[in-house]
C-alpha positions as CSV (number, residue, x, y, z in Angstrom):
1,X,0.0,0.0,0.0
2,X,1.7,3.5,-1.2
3,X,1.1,5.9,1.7
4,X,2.9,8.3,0.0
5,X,5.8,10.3,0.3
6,X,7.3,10.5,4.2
7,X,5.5,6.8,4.7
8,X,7.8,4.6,2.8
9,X,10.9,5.2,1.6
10,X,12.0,3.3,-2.1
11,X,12.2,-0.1,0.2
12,X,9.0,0.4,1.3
13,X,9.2,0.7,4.7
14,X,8.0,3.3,7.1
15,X,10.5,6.2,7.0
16,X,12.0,7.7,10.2
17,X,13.4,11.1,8.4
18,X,12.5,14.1,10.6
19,X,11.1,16.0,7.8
20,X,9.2,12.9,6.4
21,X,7.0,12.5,9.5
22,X,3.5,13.4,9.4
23,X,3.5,14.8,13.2
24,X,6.8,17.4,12.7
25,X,5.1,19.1,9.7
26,X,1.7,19.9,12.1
27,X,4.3,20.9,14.8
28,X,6.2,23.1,12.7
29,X,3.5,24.3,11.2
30,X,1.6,24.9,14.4
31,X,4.0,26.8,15.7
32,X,4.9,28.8,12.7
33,X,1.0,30.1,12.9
34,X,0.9,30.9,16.8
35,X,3.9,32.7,16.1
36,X,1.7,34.7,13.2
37,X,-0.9,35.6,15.5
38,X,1.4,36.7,18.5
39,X,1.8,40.7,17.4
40,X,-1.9,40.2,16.0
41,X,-3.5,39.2,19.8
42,X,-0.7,40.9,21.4
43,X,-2.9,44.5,20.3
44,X,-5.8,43.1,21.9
45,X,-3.6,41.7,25.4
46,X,-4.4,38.3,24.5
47,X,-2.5,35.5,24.0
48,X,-3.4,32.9,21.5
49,X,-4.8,30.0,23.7
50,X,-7.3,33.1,25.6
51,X,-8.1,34.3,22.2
52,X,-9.0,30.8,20.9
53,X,-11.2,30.8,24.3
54,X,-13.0,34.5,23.4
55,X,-13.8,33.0,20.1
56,X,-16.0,30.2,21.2
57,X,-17.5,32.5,23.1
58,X,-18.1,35.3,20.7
59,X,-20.0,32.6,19.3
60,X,-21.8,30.8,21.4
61,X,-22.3,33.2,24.3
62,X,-23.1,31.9,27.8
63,X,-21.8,28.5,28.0
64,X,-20.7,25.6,30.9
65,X,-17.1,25.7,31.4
66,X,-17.0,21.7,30.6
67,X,-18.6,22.6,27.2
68,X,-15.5,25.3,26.6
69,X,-13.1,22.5,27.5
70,X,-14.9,20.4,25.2
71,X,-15.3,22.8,22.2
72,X,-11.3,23.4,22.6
73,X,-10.4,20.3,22.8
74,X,-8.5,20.8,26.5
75,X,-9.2,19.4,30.0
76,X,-10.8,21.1,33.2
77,X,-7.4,22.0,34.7
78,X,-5.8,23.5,31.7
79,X,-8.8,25.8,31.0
80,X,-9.5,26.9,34.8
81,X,-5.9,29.3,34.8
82,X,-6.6,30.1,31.3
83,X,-10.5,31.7,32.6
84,X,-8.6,33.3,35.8
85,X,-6.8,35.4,33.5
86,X,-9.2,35.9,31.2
87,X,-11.4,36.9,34.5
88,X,-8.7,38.8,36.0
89,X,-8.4,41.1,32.8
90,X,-12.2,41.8,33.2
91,X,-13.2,40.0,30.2
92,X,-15.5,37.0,31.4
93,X,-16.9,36.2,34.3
94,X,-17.7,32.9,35.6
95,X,-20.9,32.2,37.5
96,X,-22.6,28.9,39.1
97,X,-25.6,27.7,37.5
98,X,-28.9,28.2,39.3
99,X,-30.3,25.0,38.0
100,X,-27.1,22.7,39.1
101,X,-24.6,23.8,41.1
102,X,-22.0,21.9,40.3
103,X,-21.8,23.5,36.8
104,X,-20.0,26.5,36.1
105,X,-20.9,29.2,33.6
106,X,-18.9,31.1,31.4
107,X,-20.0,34.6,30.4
108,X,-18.6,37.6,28.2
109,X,-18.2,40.9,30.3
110,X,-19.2,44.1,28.6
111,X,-15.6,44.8,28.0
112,X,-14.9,40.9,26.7
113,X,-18.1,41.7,24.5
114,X,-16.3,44.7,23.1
115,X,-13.5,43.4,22.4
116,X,-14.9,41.2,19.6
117,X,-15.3,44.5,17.2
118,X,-11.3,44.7,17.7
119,X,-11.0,41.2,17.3
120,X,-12.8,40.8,13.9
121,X,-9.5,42.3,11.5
122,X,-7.5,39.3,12.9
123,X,-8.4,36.7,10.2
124,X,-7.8,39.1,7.6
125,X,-4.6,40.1,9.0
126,X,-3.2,36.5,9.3
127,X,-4.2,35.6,5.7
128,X,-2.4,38.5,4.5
129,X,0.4,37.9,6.8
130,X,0.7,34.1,4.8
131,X,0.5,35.0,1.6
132,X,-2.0,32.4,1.5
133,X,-5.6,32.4,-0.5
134,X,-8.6,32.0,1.2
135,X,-9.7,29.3,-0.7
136,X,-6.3,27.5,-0.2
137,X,-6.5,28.0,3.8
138,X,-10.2,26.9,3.9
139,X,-8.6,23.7,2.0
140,X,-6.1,23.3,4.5
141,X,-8.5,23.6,7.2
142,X,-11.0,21.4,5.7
143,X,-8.0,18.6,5.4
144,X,-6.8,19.4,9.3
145,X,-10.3,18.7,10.8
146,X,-10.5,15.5,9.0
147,X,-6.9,14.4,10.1
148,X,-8.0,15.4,13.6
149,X,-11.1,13.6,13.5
150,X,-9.6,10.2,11.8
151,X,-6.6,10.6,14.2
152,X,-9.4,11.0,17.2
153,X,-11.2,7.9,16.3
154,X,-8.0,5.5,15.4
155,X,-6.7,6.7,19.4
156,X,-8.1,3.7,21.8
157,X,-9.5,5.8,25.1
């Protein structure tokens, strides 16, 4: 079965070269992106995991803390510092439900609210910081939720 290239080598087995593995090109890549947004969120004081957290909110609004974590793909105690700052910078505020106790809400200050009109050039700004089409990154993004989804499902819990 051809995999294709950074799967086999001409032998046809699996190939251990750095640049031919499929988890150092999402890494590098990764990183060379959160390093695209940093001067980006840095004019709104965010970094780029609380700005990822704003934009679930921005839209969805009001939502449990575990649905957050859920929507961003990251556990209870990685998100709880990451809503402290966010809280302590006056842009959410977090709230126990009336109808259950034991869940937390998460809601947009004014000021978090606000910030959203600020917040709207950044997509723009990172495309044109690429160099990148739109169509080609909605293609790329397309391709990476389907990797993350296939990767999600072949991972035994």
């Amino acid at each position: 079965m051809n995999m294709g290239r950074g799967y086999e080598d001409r032998g046809g087995a699996p190939s251990l070269l750095l640049d031919d593995q499929l988890c150092f090109a999402l890494y590098a890549a990764q990183r060379a992106v959160t390093a695209a947004y940093r001067p980006l969120l840095a004019e709104l004081g965010l970094t780029y995991p609380q700005y990822l957290t704003m934009l679930v909110l921005w839209e969805r609004g009001e939502i449990p803390v575990k649905e957050l974590g859920a929507a961003l793909r990251l556990d209870y105690g990685t998100v709880s510092p990451l809503l402290k700052r966010l809280e302590a910078a006056g842009l959410v505020r977090r709230e126990r439900s009336a109808a259950d106790e034991r869940s937390v809400r998460l809601l947009l200050t004014e000021e978090g609210e606000a910030m959203r009109e600020r917040a709207e050039a950044v997509p723009a700004q990172l495309l044109v910081s690429t160099g990148l089409e739109a169509a080609e990154i909605a293609r790329l993004r397309a391709d990476l939720h389907r990797l993350a989804d296939a990767a999600t499902k072949a991972t035994p819990e």
